[in-house]
ROZAMI-832876 format. One line per field, with one value per residue (C-alpha): residue in one letter; x, z, y; residue number from 0. Coordinates in pm, 1 decimal. Example, Ala and Ser with C-alpha at 12.3 -4.5 7.8 and 13.67 -1.06 7.14 Angstrom:
% residues 2
r <- a:s
c1 <- 1230.0:1367.0
c3 <- 780.0:714.0
c2 <- -450.0:-106.0
k <- 0:1
//
This chain:
% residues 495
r <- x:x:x:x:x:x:x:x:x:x:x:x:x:x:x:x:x:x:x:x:x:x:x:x:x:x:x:x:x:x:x:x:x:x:x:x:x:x:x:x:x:x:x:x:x:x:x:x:x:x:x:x:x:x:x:x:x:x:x:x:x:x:x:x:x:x:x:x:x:x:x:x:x:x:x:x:x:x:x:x:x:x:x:x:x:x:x:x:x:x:x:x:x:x:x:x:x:x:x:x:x:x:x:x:x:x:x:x:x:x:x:x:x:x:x:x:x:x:x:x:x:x:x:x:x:x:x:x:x:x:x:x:x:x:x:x:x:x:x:x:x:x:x:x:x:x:x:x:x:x:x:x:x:x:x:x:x:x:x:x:x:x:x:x:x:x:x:x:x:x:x:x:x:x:x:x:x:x:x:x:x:x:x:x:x:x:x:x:x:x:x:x:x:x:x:x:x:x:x:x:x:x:x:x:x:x:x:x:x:x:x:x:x:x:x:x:x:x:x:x:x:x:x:x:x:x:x:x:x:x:x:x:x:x:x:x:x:x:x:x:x:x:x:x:x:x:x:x:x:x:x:x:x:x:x:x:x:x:x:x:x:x:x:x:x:x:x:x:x:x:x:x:x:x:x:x:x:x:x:x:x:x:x:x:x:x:x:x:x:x:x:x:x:x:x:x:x:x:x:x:x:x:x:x:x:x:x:x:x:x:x:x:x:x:x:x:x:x:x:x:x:x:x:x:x:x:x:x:x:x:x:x:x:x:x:x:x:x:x:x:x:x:x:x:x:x:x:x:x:x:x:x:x:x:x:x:x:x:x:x:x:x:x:x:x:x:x:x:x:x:x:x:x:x:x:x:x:x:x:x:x:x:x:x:x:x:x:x:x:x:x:x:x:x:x:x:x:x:x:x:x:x:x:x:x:x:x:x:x:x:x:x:x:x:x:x:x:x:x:x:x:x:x:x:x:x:x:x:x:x:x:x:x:x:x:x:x:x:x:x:x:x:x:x:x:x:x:x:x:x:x:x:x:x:x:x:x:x:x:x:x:x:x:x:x:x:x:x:x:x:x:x:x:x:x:x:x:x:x:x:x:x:x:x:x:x:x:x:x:x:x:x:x:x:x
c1 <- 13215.0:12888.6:12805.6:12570.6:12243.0:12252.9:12005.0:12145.1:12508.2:12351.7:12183.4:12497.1:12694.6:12845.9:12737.6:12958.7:13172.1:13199.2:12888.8:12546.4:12566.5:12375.6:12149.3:12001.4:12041.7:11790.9:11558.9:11621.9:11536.7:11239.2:11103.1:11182.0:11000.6:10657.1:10661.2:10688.6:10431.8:10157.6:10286.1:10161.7:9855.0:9726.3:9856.5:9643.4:9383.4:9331.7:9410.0:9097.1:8891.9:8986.9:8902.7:8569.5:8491.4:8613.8:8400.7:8127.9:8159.0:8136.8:7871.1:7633.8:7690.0:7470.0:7391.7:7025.2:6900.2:6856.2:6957.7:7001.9:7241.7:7592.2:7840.7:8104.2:8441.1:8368.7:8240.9:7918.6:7792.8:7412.3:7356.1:7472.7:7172.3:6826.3:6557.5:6276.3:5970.8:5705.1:5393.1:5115.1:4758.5:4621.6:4400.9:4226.0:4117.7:4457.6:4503.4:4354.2:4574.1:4520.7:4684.8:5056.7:5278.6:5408.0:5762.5:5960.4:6303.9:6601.1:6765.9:7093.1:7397.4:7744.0:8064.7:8085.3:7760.0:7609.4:7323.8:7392.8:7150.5:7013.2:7131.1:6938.3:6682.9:6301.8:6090.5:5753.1:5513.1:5447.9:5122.1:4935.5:4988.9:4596.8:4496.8:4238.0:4437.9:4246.9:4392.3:4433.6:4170.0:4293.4:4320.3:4133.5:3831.6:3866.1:3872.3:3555.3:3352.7:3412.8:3333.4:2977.3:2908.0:2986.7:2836.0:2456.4:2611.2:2856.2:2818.2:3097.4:3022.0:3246.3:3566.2:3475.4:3458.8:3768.0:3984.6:4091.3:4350.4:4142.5:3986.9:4309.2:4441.8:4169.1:4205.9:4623.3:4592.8:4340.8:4557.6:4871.5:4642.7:4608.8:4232.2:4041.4:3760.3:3521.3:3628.3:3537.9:3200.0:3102.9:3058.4:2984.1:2935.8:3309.1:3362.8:3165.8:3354.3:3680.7:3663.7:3511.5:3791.2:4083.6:3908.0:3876.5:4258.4:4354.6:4145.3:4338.5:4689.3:4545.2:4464.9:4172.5:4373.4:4733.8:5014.9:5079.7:5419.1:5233.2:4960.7:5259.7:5395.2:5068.3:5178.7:4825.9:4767.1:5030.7:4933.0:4788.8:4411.4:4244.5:4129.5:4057.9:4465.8:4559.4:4732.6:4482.0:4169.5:3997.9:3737.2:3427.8:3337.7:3478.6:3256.9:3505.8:3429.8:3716.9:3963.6:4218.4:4458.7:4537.5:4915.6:4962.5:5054.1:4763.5:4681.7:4402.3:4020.3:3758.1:3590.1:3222.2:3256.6:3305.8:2959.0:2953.7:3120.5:2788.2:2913.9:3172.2:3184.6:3524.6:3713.6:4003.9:4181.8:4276.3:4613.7:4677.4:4634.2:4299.7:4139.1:3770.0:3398.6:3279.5:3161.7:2757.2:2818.4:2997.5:2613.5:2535.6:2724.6:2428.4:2651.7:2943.5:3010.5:3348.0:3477.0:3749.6:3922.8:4037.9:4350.5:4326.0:4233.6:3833.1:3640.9:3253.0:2923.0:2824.0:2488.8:2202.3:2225.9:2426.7:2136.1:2189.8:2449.7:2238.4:2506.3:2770.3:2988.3:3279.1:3311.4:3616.6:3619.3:3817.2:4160.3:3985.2:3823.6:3492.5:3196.4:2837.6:2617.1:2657.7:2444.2:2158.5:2089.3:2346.3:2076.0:1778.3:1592.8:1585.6:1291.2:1217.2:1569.1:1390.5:1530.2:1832.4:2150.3:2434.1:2704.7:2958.2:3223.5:3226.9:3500.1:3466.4:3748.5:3934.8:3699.4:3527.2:3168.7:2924.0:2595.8:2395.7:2368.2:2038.6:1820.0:1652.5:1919.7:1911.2:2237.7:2200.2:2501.4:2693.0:3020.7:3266.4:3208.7:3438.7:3333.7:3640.5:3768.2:3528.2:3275.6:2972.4:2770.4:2460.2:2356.4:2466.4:2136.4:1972.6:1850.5:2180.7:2207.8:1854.8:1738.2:1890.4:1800.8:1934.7:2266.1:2354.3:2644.5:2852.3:3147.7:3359.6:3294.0:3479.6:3325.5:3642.6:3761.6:3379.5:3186.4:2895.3:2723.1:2500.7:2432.7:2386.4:2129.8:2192.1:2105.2:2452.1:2617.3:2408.4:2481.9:2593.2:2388.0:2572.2:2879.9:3079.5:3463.8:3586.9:3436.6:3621.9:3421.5:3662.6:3777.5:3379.5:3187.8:2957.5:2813.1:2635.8:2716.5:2899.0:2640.4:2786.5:2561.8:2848.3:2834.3:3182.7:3187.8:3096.1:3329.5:3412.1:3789.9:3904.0:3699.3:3823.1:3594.5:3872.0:3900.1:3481.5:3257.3:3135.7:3092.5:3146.4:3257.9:3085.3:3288.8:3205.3:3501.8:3731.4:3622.1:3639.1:4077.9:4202.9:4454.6:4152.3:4067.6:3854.9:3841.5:3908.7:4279.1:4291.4:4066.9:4120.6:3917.7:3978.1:4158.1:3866.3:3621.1:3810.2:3718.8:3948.5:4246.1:4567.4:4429.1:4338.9:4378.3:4719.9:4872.8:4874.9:4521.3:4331.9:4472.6
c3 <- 5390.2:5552.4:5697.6:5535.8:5639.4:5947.9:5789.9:5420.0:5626.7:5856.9:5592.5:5354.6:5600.1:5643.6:5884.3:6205.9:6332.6:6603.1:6847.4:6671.3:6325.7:6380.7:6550.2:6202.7:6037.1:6193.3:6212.2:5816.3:5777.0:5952.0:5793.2:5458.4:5604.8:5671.0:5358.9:5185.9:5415.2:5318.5:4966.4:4956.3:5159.5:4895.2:4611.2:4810.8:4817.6:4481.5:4322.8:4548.7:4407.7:4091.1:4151.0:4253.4:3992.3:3716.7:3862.8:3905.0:3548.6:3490.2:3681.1:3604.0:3229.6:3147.9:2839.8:2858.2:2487.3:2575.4:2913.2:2805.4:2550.9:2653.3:2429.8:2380.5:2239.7:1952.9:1723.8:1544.2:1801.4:1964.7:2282.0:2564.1:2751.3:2548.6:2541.3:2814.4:2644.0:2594.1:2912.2:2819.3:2892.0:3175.6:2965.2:3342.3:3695.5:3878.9:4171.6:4490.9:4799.7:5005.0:4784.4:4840.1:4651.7:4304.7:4371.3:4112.4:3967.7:3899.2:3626.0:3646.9:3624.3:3493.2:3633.5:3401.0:3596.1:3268.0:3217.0:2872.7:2565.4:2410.8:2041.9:1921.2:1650.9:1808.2:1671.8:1556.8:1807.1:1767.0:1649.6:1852.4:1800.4:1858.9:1584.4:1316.1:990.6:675.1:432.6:68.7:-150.2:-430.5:-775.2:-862.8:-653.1:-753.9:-1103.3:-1043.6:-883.4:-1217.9:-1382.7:-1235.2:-1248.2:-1608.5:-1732.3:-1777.8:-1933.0:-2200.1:-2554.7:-2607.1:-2306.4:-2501.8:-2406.5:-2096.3:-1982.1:-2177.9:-2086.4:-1738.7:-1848.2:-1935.5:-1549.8:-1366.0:-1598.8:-1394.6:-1091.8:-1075.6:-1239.7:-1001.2:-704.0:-868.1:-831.1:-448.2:-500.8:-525.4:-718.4:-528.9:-645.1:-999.0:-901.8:-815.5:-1151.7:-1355.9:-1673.4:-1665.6:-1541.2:-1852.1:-2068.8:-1957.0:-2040.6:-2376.1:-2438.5:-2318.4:-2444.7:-2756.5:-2760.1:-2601.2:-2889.6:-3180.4:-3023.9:-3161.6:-2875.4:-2622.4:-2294.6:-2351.3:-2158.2:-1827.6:-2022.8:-2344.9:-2099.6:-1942.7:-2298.3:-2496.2:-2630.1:-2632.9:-2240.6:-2135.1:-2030.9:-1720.7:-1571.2:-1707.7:-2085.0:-2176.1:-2168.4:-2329.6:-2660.3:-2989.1:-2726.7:-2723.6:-2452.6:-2434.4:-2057.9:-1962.6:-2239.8:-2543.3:-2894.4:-3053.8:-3136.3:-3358.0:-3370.8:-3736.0:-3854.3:-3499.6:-3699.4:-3496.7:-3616.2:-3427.2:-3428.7:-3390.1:-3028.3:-3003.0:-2703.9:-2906.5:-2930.5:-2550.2:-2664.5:-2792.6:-2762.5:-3056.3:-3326.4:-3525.5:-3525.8:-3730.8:-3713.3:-4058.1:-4218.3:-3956.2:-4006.8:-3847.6:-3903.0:-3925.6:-3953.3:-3845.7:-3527.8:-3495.5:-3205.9:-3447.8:-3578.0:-3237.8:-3233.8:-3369.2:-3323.0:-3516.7:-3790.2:-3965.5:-3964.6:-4167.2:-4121.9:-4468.1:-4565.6:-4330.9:-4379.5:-4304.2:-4382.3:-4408.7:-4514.6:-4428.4:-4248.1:-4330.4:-3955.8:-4106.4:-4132.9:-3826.2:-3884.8:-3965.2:-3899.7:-4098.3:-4326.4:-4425.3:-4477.0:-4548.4:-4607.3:-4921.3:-4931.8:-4762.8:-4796.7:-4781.3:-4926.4:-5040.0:-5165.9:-5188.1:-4836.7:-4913.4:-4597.4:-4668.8:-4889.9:-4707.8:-4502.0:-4116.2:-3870.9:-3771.9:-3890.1:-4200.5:-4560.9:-4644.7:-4513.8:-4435.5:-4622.4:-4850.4:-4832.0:-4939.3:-5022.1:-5118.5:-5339.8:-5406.3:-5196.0:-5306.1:-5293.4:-5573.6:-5728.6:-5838.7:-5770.4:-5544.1:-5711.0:-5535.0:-5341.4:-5154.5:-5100.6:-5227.5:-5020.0:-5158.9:-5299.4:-5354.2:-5460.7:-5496.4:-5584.2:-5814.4:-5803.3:-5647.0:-5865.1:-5919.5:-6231.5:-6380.6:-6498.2:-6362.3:-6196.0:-6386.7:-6112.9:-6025.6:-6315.5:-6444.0:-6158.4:-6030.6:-5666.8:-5671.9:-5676.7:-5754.2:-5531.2:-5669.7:-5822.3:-5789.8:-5977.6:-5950.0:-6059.3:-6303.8:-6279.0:-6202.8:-6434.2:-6531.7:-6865.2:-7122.6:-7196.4:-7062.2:-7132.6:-7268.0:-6960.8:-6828.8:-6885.2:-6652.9:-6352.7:-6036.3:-6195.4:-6421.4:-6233.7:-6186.8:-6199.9:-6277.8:-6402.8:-6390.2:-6538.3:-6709.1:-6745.1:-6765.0:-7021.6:-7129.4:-7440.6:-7720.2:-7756.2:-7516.7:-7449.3:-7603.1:-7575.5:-7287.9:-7199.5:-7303.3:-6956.2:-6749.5:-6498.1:-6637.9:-6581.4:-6596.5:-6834.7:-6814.3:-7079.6:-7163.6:-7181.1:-7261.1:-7553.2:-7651.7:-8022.7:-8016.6:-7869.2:-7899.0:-8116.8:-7857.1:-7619.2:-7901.0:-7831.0:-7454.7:-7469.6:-7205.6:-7544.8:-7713.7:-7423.9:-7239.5:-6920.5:-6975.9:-6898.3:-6886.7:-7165.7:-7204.4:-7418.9:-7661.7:-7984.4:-8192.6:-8071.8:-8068.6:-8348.0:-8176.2:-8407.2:-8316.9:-7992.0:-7827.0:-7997.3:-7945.1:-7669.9:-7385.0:-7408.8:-7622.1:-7627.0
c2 <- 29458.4:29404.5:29090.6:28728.3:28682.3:28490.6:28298.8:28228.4:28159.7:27937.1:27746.0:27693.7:27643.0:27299.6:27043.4:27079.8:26806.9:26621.0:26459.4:26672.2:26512.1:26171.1:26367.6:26557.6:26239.7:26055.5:26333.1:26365.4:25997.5:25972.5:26286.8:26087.2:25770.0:25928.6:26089.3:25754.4:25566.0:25882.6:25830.5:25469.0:25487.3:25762.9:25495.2:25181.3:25437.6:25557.6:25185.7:25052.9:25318.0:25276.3:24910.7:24991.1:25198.3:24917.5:24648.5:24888.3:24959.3:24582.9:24468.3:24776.5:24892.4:25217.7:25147.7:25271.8:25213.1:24838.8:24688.5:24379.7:24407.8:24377.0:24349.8:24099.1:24080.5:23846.9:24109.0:23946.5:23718.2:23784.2:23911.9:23658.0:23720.8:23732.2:23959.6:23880.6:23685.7:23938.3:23910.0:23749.7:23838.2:23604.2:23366.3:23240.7:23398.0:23563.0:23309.7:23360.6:23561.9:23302.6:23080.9:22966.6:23138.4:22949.2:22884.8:23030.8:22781.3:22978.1:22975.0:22769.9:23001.7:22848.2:22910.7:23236.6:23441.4:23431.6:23236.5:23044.4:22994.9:22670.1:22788.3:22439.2:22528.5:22549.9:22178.7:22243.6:22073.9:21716.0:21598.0:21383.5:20996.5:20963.6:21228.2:21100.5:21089.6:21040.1:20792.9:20885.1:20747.0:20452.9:20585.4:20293.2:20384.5:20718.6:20609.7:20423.6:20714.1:20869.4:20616.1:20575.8:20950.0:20930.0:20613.1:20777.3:21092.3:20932.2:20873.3:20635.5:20374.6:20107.3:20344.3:20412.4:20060.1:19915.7:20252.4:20330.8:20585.8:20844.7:20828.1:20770.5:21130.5:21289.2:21162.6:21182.8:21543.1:21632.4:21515.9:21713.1:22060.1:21985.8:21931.0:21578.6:21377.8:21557.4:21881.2:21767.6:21551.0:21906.4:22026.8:21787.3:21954.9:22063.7:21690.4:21577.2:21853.6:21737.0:21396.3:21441.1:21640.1:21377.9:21077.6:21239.3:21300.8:20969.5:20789.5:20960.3:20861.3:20513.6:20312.7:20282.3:20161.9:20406.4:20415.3:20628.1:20786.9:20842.4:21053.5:21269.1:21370.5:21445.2:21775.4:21895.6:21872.1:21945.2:22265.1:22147.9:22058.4:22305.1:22189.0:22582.2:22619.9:22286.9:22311.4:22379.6:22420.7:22764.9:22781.9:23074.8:23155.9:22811.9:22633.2:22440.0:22600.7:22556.8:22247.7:22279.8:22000.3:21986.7:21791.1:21602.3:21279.1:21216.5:20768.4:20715.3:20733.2:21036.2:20940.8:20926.3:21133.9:21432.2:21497.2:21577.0:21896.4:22076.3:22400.2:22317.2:22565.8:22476.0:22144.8:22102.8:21778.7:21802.5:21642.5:21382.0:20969.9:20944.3:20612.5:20422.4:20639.2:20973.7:20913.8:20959.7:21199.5:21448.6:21531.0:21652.7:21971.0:22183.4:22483.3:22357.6:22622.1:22496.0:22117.5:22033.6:21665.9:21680.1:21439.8:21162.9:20793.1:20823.0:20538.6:20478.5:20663.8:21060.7:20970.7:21205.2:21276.3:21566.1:21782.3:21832.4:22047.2:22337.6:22605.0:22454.6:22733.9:22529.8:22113.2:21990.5:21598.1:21565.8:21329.7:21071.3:20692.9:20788.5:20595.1:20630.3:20890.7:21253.3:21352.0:21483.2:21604.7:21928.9:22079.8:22025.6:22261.3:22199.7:22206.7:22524.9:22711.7:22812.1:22680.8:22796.3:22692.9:22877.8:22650.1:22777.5:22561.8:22185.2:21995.2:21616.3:21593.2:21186.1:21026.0:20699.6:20802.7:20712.0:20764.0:21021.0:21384.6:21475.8:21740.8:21972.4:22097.8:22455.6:22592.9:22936.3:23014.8:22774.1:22981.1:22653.0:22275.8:22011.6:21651.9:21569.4:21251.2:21047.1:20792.6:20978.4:20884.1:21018.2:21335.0:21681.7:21819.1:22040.9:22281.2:22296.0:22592.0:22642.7:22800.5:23109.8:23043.7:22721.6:22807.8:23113.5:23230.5:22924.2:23069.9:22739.3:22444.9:22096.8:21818.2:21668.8:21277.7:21108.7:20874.4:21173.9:21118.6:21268.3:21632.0:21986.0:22220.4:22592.4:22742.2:22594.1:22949.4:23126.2:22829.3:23033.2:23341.4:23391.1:23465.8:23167.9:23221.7:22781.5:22550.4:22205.2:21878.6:21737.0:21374.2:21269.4:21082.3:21373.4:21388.5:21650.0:22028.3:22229.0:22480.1:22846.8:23176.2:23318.9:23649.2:23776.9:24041.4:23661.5:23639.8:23294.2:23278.7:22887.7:22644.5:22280.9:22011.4:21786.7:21416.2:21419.9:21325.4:21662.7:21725.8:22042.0:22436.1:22724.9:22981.6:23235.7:23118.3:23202.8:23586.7:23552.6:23469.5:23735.1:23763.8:23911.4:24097.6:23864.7:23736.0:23325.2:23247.2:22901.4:22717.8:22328.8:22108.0:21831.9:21977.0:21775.4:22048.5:22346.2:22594.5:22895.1:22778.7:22967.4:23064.0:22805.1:22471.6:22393.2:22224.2:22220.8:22400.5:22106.7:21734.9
k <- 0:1:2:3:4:5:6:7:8:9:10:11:12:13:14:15:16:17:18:19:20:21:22:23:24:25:26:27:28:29:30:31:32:33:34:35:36:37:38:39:40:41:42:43:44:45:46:47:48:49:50:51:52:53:54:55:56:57:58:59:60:61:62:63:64:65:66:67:68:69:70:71:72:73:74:75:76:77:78:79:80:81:82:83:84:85:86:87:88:89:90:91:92:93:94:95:96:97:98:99:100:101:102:103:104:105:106:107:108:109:110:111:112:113:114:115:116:117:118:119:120:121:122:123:124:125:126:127:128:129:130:131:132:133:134:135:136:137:138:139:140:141:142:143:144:145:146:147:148:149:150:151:152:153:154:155:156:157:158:159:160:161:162:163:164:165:166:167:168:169:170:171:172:173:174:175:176:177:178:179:180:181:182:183:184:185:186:187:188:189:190:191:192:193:194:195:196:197:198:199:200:201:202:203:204:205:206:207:208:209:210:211:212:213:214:215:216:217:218:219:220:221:222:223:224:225:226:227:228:229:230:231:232:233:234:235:236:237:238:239:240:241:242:243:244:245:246:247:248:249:250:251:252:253:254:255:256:257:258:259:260:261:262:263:264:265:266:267:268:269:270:271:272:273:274:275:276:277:278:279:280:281:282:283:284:285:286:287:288:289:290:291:292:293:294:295:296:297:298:299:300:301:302:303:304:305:306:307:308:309:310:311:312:313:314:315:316:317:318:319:320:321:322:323:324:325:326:327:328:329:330:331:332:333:334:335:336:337:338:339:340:341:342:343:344:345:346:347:348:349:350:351:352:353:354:355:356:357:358:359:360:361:362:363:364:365:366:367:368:369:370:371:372:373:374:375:376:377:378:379:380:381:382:383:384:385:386:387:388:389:390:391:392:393:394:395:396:397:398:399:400:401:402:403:404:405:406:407:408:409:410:411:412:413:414:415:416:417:418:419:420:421:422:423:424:425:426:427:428:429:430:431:432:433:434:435:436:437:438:439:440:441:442:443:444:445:446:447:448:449:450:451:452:453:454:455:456:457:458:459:460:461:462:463:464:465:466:467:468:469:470:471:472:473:474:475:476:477:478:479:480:481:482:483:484:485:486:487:488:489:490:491:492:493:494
//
């Protein structure tokens, strides 16, 4: 058997007793020791560093993208520290080198080594207790600079001196745009325009002084300042040409200052309560082409003024309290705008006029005519038929419930040329022969001649029945006069 390894036996073999073991046991332990002390300085070592490099991390972030921004642990909050104020431009010389240096004041730092921010909302520079500050001018005295702008211009000066509220409208509504008075004194043709237009409103609420609530609710301005937008008002380049404020229960009166409004071409303040005359200043408005202010409670006399009113299509006046004589001035020519008139419209039906129809009339355009119920007397002109340029676009007729007398000629068939469509005239006191010799093709549709003192009716009607193949579908006379027997004399055609 060959022999161990020296070596291998000398290394497993047991310690040896006796005096040499404490020997190898100290030199074991302090082997032991200095590996623990190198241990631990390498531990010291590498926890300083790390150290270093946390703190360094700290104090000296690297994020590049904006070096001011360091983030916090409350998610949401800004930046602790703000971005720098941009530089300015110098706005003066750069100081002198010579000068002392401007000493620069820290910012205070708090406990933290963060400098804190005032998180107080920035004030808005205060105004200098010394400024000039204009004071608001008075409604009153505004009220009054109107006033004396307006006073030469004016037709109605009586309103404008016992009526405030019209001015103080102006002057409050002008305040409400963020303008002034003086905006409006610098056009005063749209001043003038404007107060026509809200005295005229203010008058037919039915008082001259109002009320400062009754102002806020008109329902026709309340469409703000500007008149061309207020309710009924139709405006041409800024100008008013139309005003249409027809069933407004409107109780007043028609202001005088409506005549300010010359560019007026319709007004329509029909089928309200309107009260007392036509205002003078209505015969102004040389362009006004269609009035109507039938049904309301008009009072007075149509002045002859109204030949004025050369461009007049359509006048409505009826279901009113009108007096006097039929107004000549609708038929006669006008200075200068030739002789025949452009009216084909007029309506004075259950009015209380009177007297006698004017001959001589030219109203060739004339297409409808109402005078019923009123108290006319006299004879019915007899140019009103006999001549063919008289008349002779009429194709309405109304002339029933008046006091006319006496006869008509036999040229009354061809009155209108001819052509007429109705002819109403009953409920008169006319007398003689109804005039026959009708042309059975006449467009004659509606013949009323009751409640008269004729003697007698053409036979000829009894051919022109639309029964018989005519055109007449209403025929009404007395029953005394009526030779058409079964046709027509029977009620309710004759009484």
């Amino acid at each position: 058997m060959e022999p161990e390894d020296p070596e291998v036996a000398t290394t497993l073999e047991p310690y040896p007793e006796g005096p040499e073991k404490p020997t190898v046991e100290r030199k074991k332990r302090g082997n032991l020791n200095k590996l623990f002390l190198f241990v631990v300085i390498v531990a010291v070592i590498l926890g300083a560093a790390v150290a270093a490099a946390i703190v360094f991390v700290k104090q000296f972030g690297n994020n590049e993208s904006d070096p001011t921004a360091i983030s916090n642990n409350d998610g949401g909050r800004p930046p602790i520290i703000p971005p720098p104020a941009p530089v300015k431009e110098p706005t003066v010389a750069p100081v002198a080198a010579t000068e002392a240096p401007v000493a620069v004041t820290s910012v205070p730092v708090p406990a933290t080594g963060v400098p804190e921010i005032d998180t107080t909302a920035p004030t808005a520079p205060s105004v200098a207790t010394n400024a000039p500050v204009t004071a608001p001018v008075p409604v009153s005295n505004s009220a009054e600079t109107l006033r004396t702008t307006l006073a030469p211009v004016v037709l109605d000066t009586a309103y404008l001196e016992s009526s405030s509220t019209a001015l103080e409208w102006l002057v409050a509504a002008a305040e409400a745009e963020g303008g002034s008075v003086s905006n409006l004194l610098e056009d005063e043709a749209r001043l003038v325009q404007r107060y026509a237009l809200l005295s005229l409103d203010l008058m037919s609420q039915g008082s001259l002084t109002g009320t400062t609530t009754r102002v806020e609710n008109l329902p026709r301005i309340a469409s703000g300042l500007d008149e061309c937008l207020w309710v009924g008002v139709t405006c041409t380049n800024g100008t008013v040409t139309q005003i249409r404020w027809s069933q407004q229960s409107l109780s007043g009166s028609i202001s005088e200052n409506i005549g300010l409004l010359t560019n007026l071409e319709h007004v329509d303040l029909g089928e309200n309560e309107l009260q007392g005359p036509l205002p003078q200043g209505l015969y102004n408005l040389a362009n006004l082409q269609y009035l109507y202010l039938h049904s309301n409670f008009l009072t007075g006399t149509i002045s002859e003024s109204i030949a004025n009113l050369f461009n007049l299509r359509n006048l409505y006046l009826s279901n009113n309290q009108l007096t006097g004589a039929f107004p000549v001035g609708l038929g006669s020519p006008s200075s200068g705008q030739g002789s025949v008139r452009p009216l084909r419209f007029l309506t004075l039906f259950n009015n209380k006029m009177s007297g006698t129809l004017p001959a001589g009339l030219n109203l060739r355009n004339l297409f409808y005519l109402d005078i019923g119920r009123n108290a006319f007397s006299g004879t019915i002109p007899i140019d009103w038929y006999e001549g063919r340029d008289t008349m002779n676009n009429l194709r309405h007729l109304y002339a029933d419930y008046n006091q006319f007398s006496g006869g008509l000629t036999y040229n009354f068939p061809t009155i209108g040329g001819g052509r007429i469509d109705q002819v109403s005239i009953n409920d008169n006191q006319l007398t003689g022969d109804f005039p026959g010799g009708w042309d059975p093709i006449n467009a004659l549709e509606i013949l009323h001649i009751e409640n008269n003192q004729f003697s007698s009716l053409s036979k000829d009607f009894c051919i022109m029945s639309v029964f018989v193949g005519g055109e007449v579908t209403d025929l009404r006379s007395d029953c005394s006069i009526c030779p058409c027997n079964d046709v027509w004399c029977s009620a309710p055609f004759c009484t």
